[in-house]
Residue, then its C-alpha position, 0 to 999 in steps of 0.5 A: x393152782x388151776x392156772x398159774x404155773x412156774x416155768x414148767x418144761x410143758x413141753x416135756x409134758x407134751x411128748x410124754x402124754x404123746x409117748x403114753x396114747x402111743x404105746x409107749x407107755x401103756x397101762x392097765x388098771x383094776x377098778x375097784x367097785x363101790x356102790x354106784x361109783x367106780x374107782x380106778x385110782x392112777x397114781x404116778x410121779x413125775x419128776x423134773x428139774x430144771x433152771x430157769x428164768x422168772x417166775x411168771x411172777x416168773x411165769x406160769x406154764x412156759x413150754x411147748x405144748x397143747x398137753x401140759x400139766x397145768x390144763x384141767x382138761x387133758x385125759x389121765x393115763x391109769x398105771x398099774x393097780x400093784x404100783x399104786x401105793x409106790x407111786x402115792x409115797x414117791x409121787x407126792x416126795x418127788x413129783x416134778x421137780x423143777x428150778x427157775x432163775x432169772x437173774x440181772x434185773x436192773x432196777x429202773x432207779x439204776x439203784x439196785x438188782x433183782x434175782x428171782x429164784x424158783x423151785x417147784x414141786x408136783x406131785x400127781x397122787x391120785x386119779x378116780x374114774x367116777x362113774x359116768x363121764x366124770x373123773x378126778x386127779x388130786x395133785x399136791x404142789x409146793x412152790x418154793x421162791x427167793x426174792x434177792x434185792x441188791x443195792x436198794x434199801x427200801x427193799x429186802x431180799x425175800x427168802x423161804x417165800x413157800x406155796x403149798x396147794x393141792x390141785x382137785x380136778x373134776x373132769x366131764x367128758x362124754x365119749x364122742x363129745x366135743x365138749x370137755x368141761x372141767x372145775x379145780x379147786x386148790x386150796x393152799x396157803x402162800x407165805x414167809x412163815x414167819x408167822x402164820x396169819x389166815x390171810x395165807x390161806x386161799x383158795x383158788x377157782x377154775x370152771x371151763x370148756x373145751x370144745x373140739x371144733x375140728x381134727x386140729x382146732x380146738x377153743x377154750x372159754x373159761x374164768x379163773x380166781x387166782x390170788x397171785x393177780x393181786x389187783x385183778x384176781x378174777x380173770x377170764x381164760x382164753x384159748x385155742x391150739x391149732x395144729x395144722x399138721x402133726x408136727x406143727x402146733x400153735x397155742x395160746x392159753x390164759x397168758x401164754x402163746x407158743x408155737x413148736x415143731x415136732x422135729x422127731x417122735x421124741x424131740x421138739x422145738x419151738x418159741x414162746x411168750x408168756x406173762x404171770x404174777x405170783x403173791x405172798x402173805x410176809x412180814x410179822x404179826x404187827x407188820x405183814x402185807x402181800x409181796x407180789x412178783x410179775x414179769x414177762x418171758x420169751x424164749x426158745x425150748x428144746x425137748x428130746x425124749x429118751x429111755x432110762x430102761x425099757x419101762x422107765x421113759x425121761x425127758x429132757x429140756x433146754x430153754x434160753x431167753x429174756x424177761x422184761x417188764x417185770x416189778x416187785x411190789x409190796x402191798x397192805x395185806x388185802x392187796x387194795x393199796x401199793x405200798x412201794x415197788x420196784x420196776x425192773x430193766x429187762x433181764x435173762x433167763x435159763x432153764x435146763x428140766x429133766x422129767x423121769x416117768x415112773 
């Protein structure tokens, strides 16, 4: 979904946008003419794994960077044209994979523990330079979370919670501007499955700007839709990254704030504190409502870049922190009344990712 990512490494994402505008990954491209609009279709993957804690329902982007997948607003690297239709088959399967878990959460109640797990796959599938100053990147995510409950019966343990969406990025950017304004669109579904209701169905909005204000500050001012907020799913976005060097960067996004130091060209470290929330359609036909997830998160990351071979460049990350404030609750099934909840005591997290570039 345009804004809510789950434990993503973005700091692996950071050195590798860095790598690829640096030389280290260059590509060249075919456009393909048709009409008024020029295509150049860029199709890449890249995959991740990674142990965690929460989820934003244990949290969205948790990383290190300004440059992380989840920003509409980041410029896309083209491949190229001859490995295009590798990297649809491939990108889509693998993506970036990633797993987080967060793990002791002591109920309030002192009745019960919580255990969140997460796994999350992405996968970039496709990009258009269409013509003018727009372009677009299609990505299909799918999210997979186990909600474990133990010693409380009011609650069951959750399991085969799945999301699946795909992330439509409408970027416009006119060179030498400022201003860069993007739109996603992700239509998706978040449920059980055990059996299929239409309330599954969502389709999450965002509309932004960025504004370049000097070498190394840059604002951002946008509004996001977003059904994982079950209670306030129309939110505003907010943002800056400030670098005052180049090895130093400080960043707040939506509900993440970062700071990290760049310690070589291929390493980075650095601090973060972010909350999200994440929601799903379960129960049968004559019983179903929304489960929600939330928590925050704080931590510290550690990221080195590395050479498979000479064409294949990977990352690999390392976070370790807590988690407190975090609730499991249940909801009727249009999110307008809570039903029962569970308040979590503050928790740990891990999370190892490593990211392959294709």
């Amino acid at each position: 979904m345009p804004i809510v990512r789950f434990q993503e490494c973005r700091s692996c994402h950071k050195l590798s946008e860095m790598n690829a505008f640096h030389g280290v990954e260059v590509a060249s491209f075919l456009p393909i003419r048709r009409g008024l609009l020029s295509y150049r279709f860029s199709l890449f993957i890249r995959s991740m794994l990674g142990a965690a804690g929460l989820l934003g329902g244990s949290l969205h982007a948790i990383g290190l960077s300004t440059v992380d997948e989840a920003s509409p607003f980041q410029p896309h690297v083209p491949t190229p044209a001859h490995q295009q239709l590798w990297r649809l088959a491939t990108g889509i399967v693998l993506g970036s994979n990633y797993v987080s878990y967060s793990g002791a959460q002591q109920t309030k109640e002192d009745d019960g523990r919580v255990a969140f797990t997460n796994w999350v796959n992405n996968g970039e599938f496709a990009y258009a330079d269409m013509g003018g100053d727009w372009s677009y990147k299609g990505a299909l995510v799918q999210r997979n979370s186990w909600v474990s409950v133990h010693g409380d019966n009011r609650f069951p343990s959750y399991v085969g919670l799945t999301s699946i969406w795909i992330d439509n990025t409408f970027r416009y950017h006119r060179k030498d501007s400022p201003w860069t304004h993007a739109i996603v669109l992700s239509p998706g579904l978040s449920s059980d499955f055990k059996v299929f209701h239409g309330e599954s169905l969502r389709l999450p909005v965002y509309a932004g700007s960025r504004y370049r204000l000097s070498s190394s500050l840059e604002l951002e001012l946008g509004i996001t839709y977003a059904e994982d907020f079950v209670q306030a799913p129309v939110l505003p976005v907010l943002g800056f990254t400030f670098t005052p060097s180049e090895n130093w960067e400080l960043r707040y996004r939506f509900t993440t704030v970062e700071i990290s130091r760049l310690l070589a060209p291929r390493t980075r470290f650095g601090a973060f504190v972010s909350y999200d929330s994440a929601s799903w359609v379960v129960g049968k036909e004559d019983e179903h409502g929304l489960l929600a997830y939330s928590a925050a998160t704080a931590g510290l990351e550690l990221t080195h870049g590395f050479d498979l071979s000479e064409t294949l460049p990977a990352w690999v990350s390392f976070a370790a922190g807590s988690s407190w404030g975090g609730s499991v609750r249940r909801y009727d099934i249009d999110g307008s009344k809570l039903l029962d909840s569970l308040q979590l005591d503050p928790g740990y997290f891990l999370r190892f990712g490593l990211v392959i570039r294709f």
